[in-house]
C-alpha positions in Angstrom: 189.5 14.4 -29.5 193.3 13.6 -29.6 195.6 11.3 -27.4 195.5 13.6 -24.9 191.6 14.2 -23.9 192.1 10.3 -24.2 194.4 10.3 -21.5 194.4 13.4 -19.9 191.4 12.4 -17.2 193.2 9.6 -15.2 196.6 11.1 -16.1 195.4 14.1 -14.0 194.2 11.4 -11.1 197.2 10.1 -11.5 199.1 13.5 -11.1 197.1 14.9 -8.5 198.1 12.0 -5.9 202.2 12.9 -7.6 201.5 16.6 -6.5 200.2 15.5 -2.8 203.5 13.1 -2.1 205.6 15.7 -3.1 203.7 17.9 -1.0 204.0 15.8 2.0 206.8 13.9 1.7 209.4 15.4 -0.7 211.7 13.8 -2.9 215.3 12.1 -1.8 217.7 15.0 -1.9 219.4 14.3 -5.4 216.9 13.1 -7.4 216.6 14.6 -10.6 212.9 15.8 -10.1 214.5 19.2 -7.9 216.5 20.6 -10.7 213.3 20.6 -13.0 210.7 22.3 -10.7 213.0 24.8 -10.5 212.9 25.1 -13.8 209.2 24.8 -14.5 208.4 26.5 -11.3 204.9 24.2 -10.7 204.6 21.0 -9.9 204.1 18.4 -12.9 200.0 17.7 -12.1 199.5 21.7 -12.2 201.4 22.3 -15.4 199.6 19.2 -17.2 196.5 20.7 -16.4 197.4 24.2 -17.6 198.5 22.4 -21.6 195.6 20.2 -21.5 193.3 23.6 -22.6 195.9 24.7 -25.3 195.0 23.3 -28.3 196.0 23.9 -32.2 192.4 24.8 -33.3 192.0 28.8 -32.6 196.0 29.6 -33.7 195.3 27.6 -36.9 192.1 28.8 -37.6 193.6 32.1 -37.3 196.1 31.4 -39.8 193.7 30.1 -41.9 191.7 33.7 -42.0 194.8 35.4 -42.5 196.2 33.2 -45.5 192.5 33.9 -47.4 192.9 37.7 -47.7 196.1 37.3 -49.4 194.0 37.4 -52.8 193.0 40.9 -52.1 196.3 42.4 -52.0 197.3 40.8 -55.2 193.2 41.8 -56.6 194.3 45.7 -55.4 198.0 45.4 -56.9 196.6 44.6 -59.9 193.9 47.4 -60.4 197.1 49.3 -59.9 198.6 48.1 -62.9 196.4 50.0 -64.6 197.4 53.3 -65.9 194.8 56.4 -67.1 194.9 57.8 -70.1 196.3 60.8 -69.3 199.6 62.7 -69.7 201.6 65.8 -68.2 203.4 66.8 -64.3 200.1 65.2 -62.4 200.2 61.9 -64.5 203.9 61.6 -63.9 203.3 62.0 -60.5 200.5 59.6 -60.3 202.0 57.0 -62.0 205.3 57.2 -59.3 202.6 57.0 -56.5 201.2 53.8 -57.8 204.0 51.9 -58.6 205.6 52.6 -55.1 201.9 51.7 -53.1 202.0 48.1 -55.7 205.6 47.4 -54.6 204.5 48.1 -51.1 201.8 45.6 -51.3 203.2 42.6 -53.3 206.5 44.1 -54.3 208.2 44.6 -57.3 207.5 41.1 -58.9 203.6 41.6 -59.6 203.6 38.0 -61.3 203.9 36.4 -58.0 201.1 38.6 -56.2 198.8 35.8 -55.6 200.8 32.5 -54.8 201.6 31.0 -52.2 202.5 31.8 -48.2 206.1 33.5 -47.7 208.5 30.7 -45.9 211.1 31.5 -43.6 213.8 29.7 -42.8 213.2 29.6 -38.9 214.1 27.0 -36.5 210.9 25.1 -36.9 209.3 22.7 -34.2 211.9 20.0 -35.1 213.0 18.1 -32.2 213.6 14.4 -31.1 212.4 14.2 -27.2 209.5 12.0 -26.4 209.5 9.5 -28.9 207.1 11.3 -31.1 208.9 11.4 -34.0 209.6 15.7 -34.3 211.9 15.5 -37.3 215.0 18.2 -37.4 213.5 19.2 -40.7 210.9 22.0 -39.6 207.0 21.6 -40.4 205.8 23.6 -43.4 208.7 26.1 -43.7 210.5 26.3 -46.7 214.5 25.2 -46.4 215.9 28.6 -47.9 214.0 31.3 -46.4 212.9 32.4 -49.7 209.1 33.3 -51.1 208.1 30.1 -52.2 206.0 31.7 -55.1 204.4 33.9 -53.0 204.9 38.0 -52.3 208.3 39.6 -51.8 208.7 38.9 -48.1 209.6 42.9 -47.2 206.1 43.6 -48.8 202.7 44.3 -46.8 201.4 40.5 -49.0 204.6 39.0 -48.2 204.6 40.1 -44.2 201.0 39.0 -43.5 201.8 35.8 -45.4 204.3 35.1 -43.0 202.6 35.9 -40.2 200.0 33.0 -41.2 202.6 30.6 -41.6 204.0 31.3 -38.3 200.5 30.9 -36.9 200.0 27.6 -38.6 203.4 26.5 -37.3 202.7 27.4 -33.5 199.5 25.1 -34.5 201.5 22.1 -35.4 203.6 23.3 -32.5 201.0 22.3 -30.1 199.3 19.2 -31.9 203.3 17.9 -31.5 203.3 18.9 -28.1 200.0 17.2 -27.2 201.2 14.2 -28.9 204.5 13.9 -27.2 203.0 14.5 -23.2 200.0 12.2 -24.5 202.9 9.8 -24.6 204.8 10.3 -21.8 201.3 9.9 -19.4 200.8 7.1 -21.1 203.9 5.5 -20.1 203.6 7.3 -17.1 200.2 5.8 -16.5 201.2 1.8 -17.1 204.6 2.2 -14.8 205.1 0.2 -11.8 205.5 3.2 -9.8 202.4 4.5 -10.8 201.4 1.1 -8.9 203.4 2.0 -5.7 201.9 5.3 -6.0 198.1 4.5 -6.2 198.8 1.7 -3.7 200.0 3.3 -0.9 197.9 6.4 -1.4 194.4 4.7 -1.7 195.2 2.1 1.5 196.7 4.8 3.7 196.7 8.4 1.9 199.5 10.6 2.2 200.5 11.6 5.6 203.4 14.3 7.3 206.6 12.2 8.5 207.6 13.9 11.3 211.0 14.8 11.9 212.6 15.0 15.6 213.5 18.5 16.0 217.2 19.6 18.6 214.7 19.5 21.5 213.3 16.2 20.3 209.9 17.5 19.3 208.2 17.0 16.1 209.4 19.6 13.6 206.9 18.7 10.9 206.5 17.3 7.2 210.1 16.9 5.5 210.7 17.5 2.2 214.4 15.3 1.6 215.0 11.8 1.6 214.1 11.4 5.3 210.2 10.7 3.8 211.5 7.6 1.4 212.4 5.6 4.5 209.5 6.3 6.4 206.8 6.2 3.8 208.5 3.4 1.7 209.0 3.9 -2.2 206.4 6.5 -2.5 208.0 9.3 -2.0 210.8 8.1 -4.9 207.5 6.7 -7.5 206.2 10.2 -7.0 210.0 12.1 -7.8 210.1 9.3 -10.9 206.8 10.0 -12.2 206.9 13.4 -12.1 210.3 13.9 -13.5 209.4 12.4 -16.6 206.3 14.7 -16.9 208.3 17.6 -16.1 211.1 16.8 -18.5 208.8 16.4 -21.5 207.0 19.8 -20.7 210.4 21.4 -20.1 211.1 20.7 -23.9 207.9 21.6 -24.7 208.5 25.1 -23.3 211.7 24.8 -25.1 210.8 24.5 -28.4 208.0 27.0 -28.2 210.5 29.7 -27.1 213.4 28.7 -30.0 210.1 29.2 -32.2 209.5 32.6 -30.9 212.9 34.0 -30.6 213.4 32.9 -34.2 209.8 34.8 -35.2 210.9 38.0 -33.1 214.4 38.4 -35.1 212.4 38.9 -38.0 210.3 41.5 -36.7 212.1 44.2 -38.7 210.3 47.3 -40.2 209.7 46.3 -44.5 211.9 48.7 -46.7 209.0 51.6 -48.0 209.0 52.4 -51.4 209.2 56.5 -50.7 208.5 58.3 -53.8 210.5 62.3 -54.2 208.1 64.2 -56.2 209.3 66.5 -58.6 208.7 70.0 -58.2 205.5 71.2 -58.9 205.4 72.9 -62.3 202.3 75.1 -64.0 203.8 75.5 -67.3 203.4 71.6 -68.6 200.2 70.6 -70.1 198.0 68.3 -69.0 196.4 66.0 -71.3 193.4 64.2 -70.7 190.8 61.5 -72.8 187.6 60.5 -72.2 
């Protein structure tokens, strides 16, 4: 359990009664709550809910399982650093085929087959919102793209290493994420417009202000400024709360995307290591001991 399970259940009480007074009575006209559910496109109580079941677990398990089979491509590489004791046109031709499947799995540098994961020098998770503390620096990449002792990056060893590390860094991705909206209820949470809020909506409950139409009927629940002056400071606790919600998840969506954009413009096929065979030839000799 992290700060978020901690907070998550009255956070969500606490978002569920933002959701209703935005519902009913709107938000004053230029508050800065409109420009961000446009952006989000839900309001802050339904998006919190959605985050609160993604977690870091599965994607860095995942990571995890991927990371341990690097051993096997180095294991096969090597068993093809072994050369029969043969000679003649099909040894030749052999030996070209299993240097160019070796290079394909680990590359050319066989002495590095088994290190460790391929870093890439990707934009990372680093960012400064929330108070959490994100760094600029990245989490767990390496600072010049390079292979970090592990496979050459273009090979099948080096490709699936990166995939890992990309899956361990959407991982601390998400435990970031949860840490910095953990925060941001939690302020949320202990504000005196979360006060005005519960308040007013446990003595009275939200209610439709009704607004006198041209023929001076009732033309039902506004959604501008007209509800702050007949409800009272509800309506502009609600817009407060929930633009501080919505602004942390709006850099949470954020950073996730700069993380995949950067993933997705390596997503390049690896160079193959084709192999011309000579032509075939019947008057060589082929020489073999056993």
């Amino acid at each position: 359990m992290d700060a978020l399970d901690r907070v998550a259940g009255p956070a969500l009480d606490l978002l569920t009664k933002v959701d209703d007074a935005l519902a009913h009575w709107g938000a004053p006209p230029h508050h800065r709550v409109w420009p961000l559910m446009r952006q989000v496109r839900a309001l802050p109580g339904e998006a919190v809910a959605a985050f609160v079941e993604t977690r870091p677990d599965p994607t860095g398990a995942a990571a995890s399982a991927l990371r341990a089979r690097l051993p096997g491509y180095a294991d096969a590489a090597e068993a093809l650093t072994a050369r029969p004791d043969w000679t003649g046109a099909a040894a030749a031709a052999y030996d070209a085929k299993r240097l160019a499947l070796g290079a394909d799995l680990v590359g050319t540098d066989r002495s590095a087959a088994g290190g460790a994961a391929v870093g890439w020098s990707g934009s990372g998770v680093g960012w400064s919102g929330s108070g959490v503390g994100w760094s600029g620096s990245g989490v767990g990449w390496t600072a010049d793209g390079g292979v970090g002792g592990g496979a050459d990056p273009h090979s099948i060893a080096g490709r699936l290493a990166a995939t890992a590390d990309f899956g361990a860094q959407i991982a601390r991705w998400v435990e970031l994420s949860r840490a910095a909206l953990a925060t941001t209820l939690a302020d949320a949470l202990a504000s005196p417009e979360a006060v005005t809020l519960v308040t007013a909506t446990s003595s009275a409950g939200p209610t439709s202000v009704e607004v006198p139409g041209v023929d001076g009927a009732g033309s039902g629940p506004t959604s501008t400024s007209a509800g702050s002056t007949s409800a009272g400071p509800t309506p502009v606790a609600a817009a407060t709360i929930a633009a501080s919600v919505l602004t942390v998840l709006l850099e949470i969506v954020e950073h996730g995307e700069d993380l995949l954009s950067s993933w997705q413009q390596r997503q390049t096929s690896p160079p193959r290591h084709v192999v011309d065979p000579d032509p075939v030839r019947f008057d060589g000799v082929t020489r073999l001991r056993y």
